[in-house]
SEBAMAR-153162 format. One line per field, with one value per residue: residue number from 0; residue in three letters; x, y, z of N, C-alpha, C, CB in turn. Coordinates in Angstrom, 3 decimals, decimal comma, padded with zeros to 6 digits. Glycine has a CB too. Layout:
# SEBAMAR-153162
pos <- NUM / ...;
code <- ALA / ...;
neast <- X / ...;
nnorth <- Y / ...;
nup <- Z / ...;
caeast <- X / ...;
canorth <- Y / ...;
caup <- Z / ...;
ceast <- X / ...;
cnorth <- Y / ...;
cup <- Z / ...;
cbeast <- X / ...;
cbnorth <- Y / ...;
cbup <- Z / ...;
END
This chain:
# SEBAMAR-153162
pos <- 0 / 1 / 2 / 3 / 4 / 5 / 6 / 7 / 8 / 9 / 10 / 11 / 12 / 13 / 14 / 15 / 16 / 17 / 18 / 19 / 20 / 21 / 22 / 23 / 24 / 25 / 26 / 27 / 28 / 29 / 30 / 31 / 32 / 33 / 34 / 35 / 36 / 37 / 38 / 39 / 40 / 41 / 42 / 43 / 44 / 45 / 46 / 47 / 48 / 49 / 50 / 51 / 52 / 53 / 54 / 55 / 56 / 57 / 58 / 59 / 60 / 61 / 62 / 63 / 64 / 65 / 66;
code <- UNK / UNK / UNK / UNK / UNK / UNK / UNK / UNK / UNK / UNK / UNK / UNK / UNK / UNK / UNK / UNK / UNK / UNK / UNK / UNK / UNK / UNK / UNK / UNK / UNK / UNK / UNK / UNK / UNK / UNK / UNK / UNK / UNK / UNK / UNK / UNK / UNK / UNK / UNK / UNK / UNK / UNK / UNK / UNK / UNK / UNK / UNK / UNK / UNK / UNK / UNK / UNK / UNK / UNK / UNK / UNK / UNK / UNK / UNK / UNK / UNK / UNK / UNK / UNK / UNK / UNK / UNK;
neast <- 073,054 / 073,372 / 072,540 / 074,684 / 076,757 / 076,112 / 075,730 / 078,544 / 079,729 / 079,226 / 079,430 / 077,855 / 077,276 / 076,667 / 074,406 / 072,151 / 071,742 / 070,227 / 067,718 / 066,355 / 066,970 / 067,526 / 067,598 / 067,532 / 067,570 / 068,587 / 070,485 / 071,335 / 071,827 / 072,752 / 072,459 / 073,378 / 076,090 / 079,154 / 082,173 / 084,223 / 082,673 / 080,411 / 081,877 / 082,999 / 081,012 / 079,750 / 081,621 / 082,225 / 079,474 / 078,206 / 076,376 / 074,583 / 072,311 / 070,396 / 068,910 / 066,733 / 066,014 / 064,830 / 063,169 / 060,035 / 058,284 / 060,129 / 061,388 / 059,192 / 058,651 / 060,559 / 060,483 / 057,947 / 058,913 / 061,197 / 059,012;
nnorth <- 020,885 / 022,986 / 025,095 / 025,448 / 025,860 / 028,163 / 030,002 / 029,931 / 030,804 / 033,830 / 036,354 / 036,139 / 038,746 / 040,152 / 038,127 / 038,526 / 041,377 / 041,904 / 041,905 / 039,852 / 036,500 / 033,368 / 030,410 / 028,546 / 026,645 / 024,901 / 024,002 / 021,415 / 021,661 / 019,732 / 019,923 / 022,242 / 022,916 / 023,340 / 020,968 / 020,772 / 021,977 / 019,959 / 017,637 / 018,055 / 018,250 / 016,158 / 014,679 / 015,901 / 016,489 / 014,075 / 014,096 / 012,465 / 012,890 / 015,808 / 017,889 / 019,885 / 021,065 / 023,834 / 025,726 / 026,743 / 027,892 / 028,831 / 031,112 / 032,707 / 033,175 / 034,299 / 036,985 / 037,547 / 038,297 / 040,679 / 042,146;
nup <- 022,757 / 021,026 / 022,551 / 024,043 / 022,527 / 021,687 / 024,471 / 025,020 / 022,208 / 022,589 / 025,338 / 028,721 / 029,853 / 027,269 / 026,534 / 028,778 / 028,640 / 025,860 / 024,030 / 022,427 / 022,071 / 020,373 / 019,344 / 015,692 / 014,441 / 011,954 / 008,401 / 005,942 / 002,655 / 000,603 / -002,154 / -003,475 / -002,144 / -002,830 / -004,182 / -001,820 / 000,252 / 000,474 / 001,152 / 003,408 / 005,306 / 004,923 / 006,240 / 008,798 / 009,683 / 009,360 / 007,362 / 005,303 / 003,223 / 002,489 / 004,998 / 006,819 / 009,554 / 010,249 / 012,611 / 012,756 / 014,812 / 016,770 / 015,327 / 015,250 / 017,453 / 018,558 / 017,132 / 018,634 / 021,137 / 020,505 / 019,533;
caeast <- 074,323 / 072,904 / 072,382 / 075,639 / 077,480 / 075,470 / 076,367 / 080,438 / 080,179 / 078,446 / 079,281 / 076,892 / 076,461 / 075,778 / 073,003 / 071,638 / 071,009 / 069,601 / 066,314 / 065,830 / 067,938 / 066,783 / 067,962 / 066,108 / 067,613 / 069,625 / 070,493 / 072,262 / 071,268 / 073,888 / 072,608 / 073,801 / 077,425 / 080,578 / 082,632 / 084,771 / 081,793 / 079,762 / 082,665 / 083,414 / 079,800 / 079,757 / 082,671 / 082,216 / 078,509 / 077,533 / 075,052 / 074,568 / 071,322 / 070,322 / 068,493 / 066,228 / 065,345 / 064,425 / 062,201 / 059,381 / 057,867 / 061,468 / 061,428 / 057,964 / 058,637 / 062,131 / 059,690 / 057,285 / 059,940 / 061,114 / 057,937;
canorth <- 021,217 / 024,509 / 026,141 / 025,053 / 026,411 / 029,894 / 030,830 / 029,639 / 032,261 / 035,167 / 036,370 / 036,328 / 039,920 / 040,849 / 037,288 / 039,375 / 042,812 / 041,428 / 041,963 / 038,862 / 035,654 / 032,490 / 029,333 / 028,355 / 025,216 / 025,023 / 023,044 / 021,198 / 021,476 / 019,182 / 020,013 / 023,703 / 022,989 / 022,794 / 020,117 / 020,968 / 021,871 / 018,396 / 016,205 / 018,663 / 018,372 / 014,365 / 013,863 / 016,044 / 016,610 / 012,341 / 013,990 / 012,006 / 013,657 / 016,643 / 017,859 / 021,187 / 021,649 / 025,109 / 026,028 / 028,189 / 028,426 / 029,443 / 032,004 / 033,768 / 033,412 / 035,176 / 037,670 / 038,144 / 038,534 / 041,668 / 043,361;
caup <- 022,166 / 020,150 / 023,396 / 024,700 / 021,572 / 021,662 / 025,165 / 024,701 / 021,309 / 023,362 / 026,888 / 029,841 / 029,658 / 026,325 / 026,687 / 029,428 / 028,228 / 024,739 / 023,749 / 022,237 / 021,781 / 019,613 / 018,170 / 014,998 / 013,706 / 010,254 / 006,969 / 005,106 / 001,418 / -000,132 / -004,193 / -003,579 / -002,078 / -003,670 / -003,927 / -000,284 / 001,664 / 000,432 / 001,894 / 005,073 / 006,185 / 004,918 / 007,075 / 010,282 / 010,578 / 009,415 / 006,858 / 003,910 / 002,552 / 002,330 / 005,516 / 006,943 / 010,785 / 010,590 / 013,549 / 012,626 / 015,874 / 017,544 / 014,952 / 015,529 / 019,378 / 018,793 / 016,548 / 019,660 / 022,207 / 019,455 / 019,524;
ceast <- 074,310 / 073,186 / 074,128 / 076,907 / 077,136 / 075,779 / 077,883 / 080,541 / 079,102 / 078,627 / 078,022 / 076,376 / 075,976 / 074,324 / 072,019 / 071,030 / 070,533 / 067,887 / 065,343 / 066,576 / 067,001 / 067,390 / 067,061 / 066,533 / 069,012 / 069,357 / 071,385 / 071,939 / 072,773 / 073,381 / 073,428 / 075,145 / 078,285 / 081,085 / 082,991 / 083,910 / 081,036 / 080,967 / 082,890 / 082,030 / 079,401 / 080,627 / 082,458 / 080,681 / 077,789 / 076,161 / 075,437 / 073,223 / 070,912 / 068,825 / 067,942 / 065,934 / 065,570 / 063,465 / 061,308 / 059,113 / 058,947 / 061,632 / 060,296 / 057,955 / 060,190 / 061,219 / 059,049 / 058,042 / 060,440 / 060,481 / 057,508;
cnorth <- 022,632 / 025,242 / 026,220 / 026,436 / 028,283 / 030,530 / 030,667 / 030,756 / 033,467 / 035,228 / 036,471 / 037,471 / 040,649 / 039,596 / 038,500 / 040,819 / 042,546 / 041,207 / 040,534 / 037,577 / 034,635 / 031,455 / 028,442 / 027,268 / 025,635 / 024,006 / 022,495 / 021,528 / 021,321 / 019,992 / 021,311 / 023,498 / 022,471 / 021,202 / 019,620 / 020,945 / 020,556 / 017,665 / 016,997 / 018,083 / 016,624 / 013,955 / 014,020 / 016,420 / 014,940 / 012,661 / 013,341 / 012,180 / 015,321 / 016,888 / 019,765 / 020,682 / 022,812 / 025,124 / 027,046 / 028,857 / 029,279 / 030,487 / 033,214 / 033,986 / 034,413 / 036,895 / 038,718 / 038,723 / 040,547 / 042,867 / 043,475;
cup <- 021,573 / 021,187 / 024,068 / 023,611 / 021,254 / 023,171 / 025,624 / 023,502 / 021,923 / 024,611 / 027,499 / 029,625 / 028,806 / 026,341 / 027,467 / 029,358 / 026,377 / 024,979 / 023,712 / 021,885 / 021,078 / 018,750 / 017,308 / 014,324 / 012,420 / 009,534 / 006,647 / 003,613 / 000,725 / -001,727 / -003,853 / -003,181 / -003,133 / -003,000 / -002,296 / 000,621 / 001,683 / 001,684 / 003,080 / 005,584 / 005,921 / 006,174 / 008,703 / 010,845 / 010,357 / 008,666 / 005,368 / 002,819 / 003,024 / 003,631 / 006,209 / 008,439 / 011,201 / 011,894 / 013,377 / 013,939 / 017,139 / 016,954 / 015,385 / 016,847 / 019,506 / 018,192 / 017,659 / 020,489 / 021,707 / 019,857 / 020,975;
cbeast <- 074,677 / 071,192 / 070,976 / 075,776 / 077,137 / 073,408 / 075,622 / 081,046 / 079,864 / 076,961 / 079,962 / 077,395 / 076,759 / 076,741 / 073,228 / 072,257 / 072,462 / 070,382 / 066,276 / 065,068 / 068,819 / 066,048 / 068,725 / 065,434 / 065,630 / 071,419 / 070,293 / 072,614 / 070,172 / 073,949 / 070,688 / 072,989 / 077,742 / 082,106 / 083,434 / 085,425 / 080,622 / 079,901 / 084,322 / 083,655 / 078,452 / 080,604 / 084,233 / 083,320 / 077,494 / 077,144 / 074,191 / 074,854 / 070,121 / 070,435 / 069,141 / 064,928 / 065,535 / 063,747 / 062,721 / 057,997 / 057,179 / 062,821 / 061,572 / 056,494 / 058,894 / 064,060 / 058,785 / 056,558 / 061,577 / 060,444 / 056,531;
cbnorth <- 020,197 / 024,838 / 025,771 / 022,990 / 025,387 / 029,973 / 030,946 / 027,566 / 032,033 / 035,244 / 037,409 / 036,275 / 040,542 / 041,114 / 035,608 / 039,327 / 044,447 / 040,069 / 042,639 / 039,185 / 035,168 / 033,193 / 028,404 / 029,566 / 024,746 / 024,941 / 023,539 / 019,932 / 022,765 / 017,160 / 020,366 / 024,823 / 022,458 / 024,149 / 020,285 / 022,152 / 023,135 / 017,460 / 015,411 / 020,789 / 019,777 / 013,577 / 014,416 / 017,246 / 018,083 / 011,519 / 015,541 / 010,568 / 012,760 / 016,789 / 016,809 / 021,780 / 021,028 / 025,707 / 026,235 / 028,129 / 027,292 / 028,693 / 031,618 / 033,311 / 031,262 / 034,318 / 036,761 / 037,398 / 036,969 / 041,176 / 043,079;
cbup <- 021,101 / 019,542 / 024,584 / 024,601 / 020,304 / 021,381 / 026,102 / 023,919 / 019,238 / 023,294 / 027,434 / 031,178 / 030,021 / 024,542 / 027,825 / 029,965 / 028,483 / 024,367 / 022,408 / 021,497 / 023,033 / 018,890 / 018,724 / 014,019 / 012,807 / 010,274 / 005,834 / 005,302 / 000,876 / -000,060 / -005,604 / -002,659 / -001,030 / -003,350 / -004,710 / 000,008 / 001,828 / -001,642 / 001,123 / 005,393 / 005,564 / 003,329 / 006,674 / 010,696 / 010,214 / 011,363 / 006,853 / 004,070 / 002,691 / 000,818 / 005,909 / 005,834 / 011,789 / 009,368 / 014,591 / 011,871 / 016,337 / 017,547 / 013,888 / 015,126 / 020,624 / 017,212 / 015,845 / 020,281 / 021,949 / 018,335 / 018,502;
END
């Protein structure tokens, strides 16, 4: 779905002449939102705790790619 959603916001040809592309995950961290964003992300992402899938290794490979 990530990948799906990253080349629908980016054309073909800027993907293509890019150095380096990389999807690294995300968060939720319910304590830190406001009121609005708690219940938006309760309602339309089905999180009811507070959740991290960062990707390190997608990061340091986006890193390598870089250098």
């Amino acid at each position: 779905m990530a990948a799906k959603q990253f080349n629908q916001a980016f054309p073909a040809e800027l993907r293509q002449h890019a150095t380096a592309t990389g999807l690294f995950g995300g968060e939720f961290i319910l304590e830190k939102m406001g009121f609005a964003g708690k219940f938006l992300v309760k309602k339309i992402a089905k999180v009811e705790k507070s959740i991290s899938k960062i990707s390190a290794e997608a990061i340091q490979e986006f890193i390598r790619k870089l250098l």
